[in-house]
N, C-alpha and C positions, 0 to 999 in steps of 0.2 A: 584613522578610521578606515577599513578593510569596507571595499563596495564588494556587495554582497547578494548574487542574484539569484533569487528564489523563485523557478519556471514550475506554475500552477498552483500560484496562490492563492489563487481561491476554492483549490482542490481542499479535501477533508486534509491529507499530508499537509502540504502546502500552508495551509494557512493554520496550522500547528506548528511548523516550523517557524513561521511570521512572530507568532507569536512568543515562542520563547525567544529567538534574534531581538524581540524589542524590549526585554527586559535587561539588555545590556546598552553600555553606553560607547562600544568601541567598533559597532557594525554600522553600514551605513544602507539600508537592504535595498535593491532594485526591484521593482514587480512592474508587469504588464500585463494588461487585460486581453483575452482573446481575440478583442478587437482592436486595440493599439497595437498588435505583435503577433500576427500569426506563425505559432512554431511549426507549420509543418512549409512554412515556407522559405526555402533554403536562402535566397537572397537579401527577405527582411531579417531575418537569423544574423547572415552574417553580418547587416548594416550596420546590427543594432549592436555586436557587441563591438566591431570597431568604432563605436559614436563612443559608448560608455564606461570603456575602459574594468571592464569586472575584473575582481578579485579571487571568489572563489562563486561558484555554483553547486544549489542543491535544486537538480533536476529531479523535482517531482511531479513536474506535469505528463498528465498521460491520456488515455481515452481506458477506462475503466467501465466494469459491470457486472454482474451476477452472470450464473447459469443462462438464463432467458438470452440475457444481451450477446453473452459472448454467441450463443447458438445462433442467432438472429442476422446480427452482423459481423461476420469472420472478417470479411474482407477490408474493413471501416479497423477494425480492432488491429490486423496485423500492419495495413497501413500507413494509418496517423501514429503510433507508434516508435516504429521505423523510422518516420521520417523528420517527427519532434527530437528523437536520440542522436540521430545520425544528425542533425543539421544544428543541433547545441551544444555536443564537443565536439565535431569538427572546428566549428567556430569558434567554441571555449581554447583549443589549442593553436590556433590561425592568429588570437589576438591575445598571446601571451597569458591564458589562466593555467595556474600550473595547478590548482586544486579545484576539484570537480565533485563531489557524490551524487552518486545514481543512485535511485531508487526502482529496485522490481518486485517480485513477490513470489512466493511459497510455489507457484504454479509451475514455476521454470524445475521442479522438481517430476523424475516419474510416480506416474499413475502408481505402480506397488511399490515405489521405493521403500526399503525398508525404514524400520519406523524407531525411534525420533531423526527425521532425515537431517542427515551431514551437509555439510558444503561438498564434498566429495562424491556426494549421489548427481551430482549436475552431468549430463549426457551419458547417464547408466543406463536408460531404459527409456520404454517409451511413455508418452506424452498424457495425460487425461485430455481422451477425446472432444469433450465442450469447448475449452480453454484454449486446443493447442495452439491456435495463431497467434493469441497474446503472448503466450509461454514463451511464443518461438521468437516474437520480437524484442522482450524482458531478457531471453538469453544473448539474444543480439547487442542488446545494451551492455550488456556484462562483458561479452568481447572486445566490443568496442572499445573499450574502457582499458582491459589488461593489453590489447593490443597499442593502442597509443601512449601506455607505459611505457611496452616495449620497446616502442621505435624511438617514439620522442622525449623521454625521459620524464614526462609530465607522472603527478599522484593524482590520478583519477581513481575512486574507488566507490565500491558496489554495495549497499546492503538490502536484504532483503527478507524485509517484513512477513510475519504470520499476518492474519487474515485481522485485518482493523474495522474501529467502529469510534465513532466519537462524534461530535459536534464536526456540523458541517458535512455529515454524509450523506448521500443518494437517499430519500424517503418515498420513490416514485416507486407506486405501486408493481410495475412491471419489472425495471430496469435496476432495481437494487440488490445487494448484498442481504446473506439471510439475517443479517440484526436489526438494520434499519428496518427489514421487509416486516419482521416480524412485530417490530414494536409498534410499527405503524396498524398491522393489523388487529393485534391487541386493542389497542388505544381505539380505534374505530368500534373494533366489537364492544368494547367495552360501554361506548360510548351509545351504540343503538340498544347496549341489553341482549345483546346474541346468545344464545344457550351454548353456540358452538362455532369455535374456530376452526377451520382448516388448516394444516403443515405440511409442507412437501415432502415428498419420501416416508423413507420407514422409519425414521428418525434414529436408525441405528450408524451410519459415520460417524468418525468423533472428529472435531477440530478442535485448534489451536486459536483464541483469541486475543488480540494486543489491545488496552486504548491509544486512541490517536496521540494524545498527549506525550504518552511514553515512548510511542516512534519514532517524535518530533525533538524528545531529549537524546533518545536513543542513538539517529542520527548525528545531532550535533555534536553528540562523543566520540562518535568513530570521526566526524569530520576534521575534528581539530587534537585527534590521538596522532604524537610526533611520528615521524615516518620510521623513523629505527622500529621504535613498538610497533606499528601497526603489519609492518612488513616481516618482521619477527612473529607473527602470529597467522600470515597468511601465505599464499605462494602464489605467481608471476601468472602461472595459469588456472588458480583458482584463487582468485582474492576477493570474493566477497564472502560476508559475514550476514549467517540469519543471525533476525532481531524477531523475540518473542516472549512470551513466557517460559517455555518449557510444558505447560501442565496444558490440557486437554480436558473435552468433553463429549456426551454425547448430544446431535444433536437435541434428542431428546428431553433430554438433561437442559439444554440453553433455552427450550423453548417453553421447561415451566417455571426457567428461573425469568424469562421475560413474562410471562402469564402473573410472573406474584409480584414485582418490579411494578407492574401497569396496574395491576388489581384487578385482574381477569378472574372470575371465580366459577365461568363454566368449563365446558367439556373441551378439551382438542381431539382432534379428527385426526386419522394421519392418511393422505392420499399418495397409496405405494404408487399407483399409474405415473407420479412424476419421477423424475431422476434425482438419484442421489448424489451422484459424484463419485469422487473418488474415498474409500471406505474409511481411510484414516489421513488425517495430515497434522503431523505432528514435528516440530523444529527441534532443533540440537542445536541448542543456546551455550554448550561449552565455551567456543570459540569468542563469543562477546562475553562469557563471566569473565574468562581468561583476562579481556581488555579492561574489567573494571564496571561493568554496569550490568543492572538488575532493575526489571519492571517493578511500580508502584501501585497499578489499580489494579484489585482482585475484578473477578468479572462479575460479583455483583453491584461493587461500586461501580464499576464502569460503567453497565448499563444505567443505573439510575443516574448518572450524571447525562448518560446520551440522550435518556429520556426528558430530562429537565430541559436539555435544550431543542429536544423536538417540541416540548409544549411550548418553548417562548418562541420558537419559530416556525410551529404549523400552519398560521395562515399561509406560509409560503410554500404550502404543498397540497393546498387544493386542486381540487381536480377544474 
């Protein structure tokens, strides 16, 4: 039995990955609550992994948000970050784990990066300005990572997800992602009868959407792809892998496929006064076909499974 430590399990990641780990019988998985184990503190960090002896880590805990959040709090975002990454494989390599994956996201990429962006667009260009403190600490993670390769011979490795949504995400009004944000609003409209919704922006960006489920397989593939292959597919100073679909949308496009998902059957609004972001983000999933894996949920299944389990778990997002 391989002990097996899953940091932010009870994140949307996180406790995706819990869950497929528990459909086997040869993991033994460690989890700790943010208040048994605080990870941005370097000393309980390292207590805990000299007490428990881990095997391998999937570092998916993080401090995550939409547009609003990252705008609101830069300095909380680049932060706790930093100091959850930097204080889990320091530790991870101080107490002999020689396998690690990181978890960052689409944002470590530039604002116009060309589009389907490569692993190879990483410090091409500059930053999308809302995000860039997270981006800047996501890329930090990834250094970290090839850098303690380098030195100390450990397989720490990176991937990084297009933009997710599934069971177990942010539904808070302000502070969410635009899938949960929207289904929630839907769901609400629908609920009082509203003739009309509101949508941020022009609804002209397109993105790239994953379900969590497929992350959380996605993951465990690259985690446990032997080091000859996975190293054979990557390089020393660019070794992480996007994990996504490949296919895109606009937001437009996601926002009337969440509208017939919920059973919204009036008007949406579109309010250009907010921000859009950045115009397109779209991944080059080559490098993971290459390894052998391909996503499962189209993104209308997706969302209706997201929305299924926002209605068995919307009491817990009253206001």
């Amino acid at each position: 039995m391989r002990k097996v430590f899953v940091a932010g399990h009870r994140g949307m990641v996180g406790s995706a990955i819990v869950r497929k780990l528990q459909e086997r019988d040869d993991v033994e998985i460690i989890t700790k609550t943010r208040t048994e184990l605080d990870l941005t503190n370097q000393q309980a960090v390292a207590d805990f992994f000299e007490s428990e002896r881990i095997e391998q880590v999937y570092l998916a805990a993080a401090k995550v948000g939409g547009i609003h959040a990252n705008n609101t709090y830069p300095a909380e975002f680049i932060y706790e970050n930093l100091m959850i990454e930097s204080n889990i494989i320091n530790s991870a390599y101080q107490n002999g784990v020689t396998k690690l994956l990181f978890l960052g996201s689409s944002c470590i990429y530039p604002k116009l990066a060309l589009q389907p962006m490569q692993e190879s667009a990483l410090l091409s260009g500059t930053l999308e300005e809302t995000n860039e403190p997270y981006a800047i600490a996501k890329i930090a993670g990834i250094k970290l990572c090839e850098s303690y390769n380098r030195q100390y011979g450990v397989d720490y490795r990176s991937v990084m997800p297009t933009n997710l949504y599934g069971p177990h995400d942010n539904f808070h009004p302000d502070n969410s992602h635009v899938i949960p944000a929207l289904l929630r609003r839907f769901h609400e409209a629908t609920e009082r009868g509203d003739a009309q919704v509101v949508a941020w922006g022009s609804g002209k960006p397109m993105r790239e959407f994953l379900h969590v489920d497929d992350m959380a397989a996605a993951s465990i593939h690259v985690m446990e792809l032997d080091k000859e292959t996975y190293d054979k597919n990557t390089e020393p100073m660019l070794s992480h892998i996007n994990v996504g679909t490949g296919v895109d949308c606009t937001i437009r496009e996601l926002t009337e496929t969440v509208a017939r998902v919920v059973g919204f059957e009036g008007e949406i609004v579109w309010d250009t006064t907010k921000p859009d972001g950045a115009p397109r983000k779209l991944m080059n999933v080559d490098r993971l076909a290459t390894l052998g894996w391909k996503y499962s949920y189209s993104l209308e299944k997706g969302l209706e499974d997201a929305y299924q389990w926002f209605l068995a778990n919307q009491d817990n997002f009253r206001e």
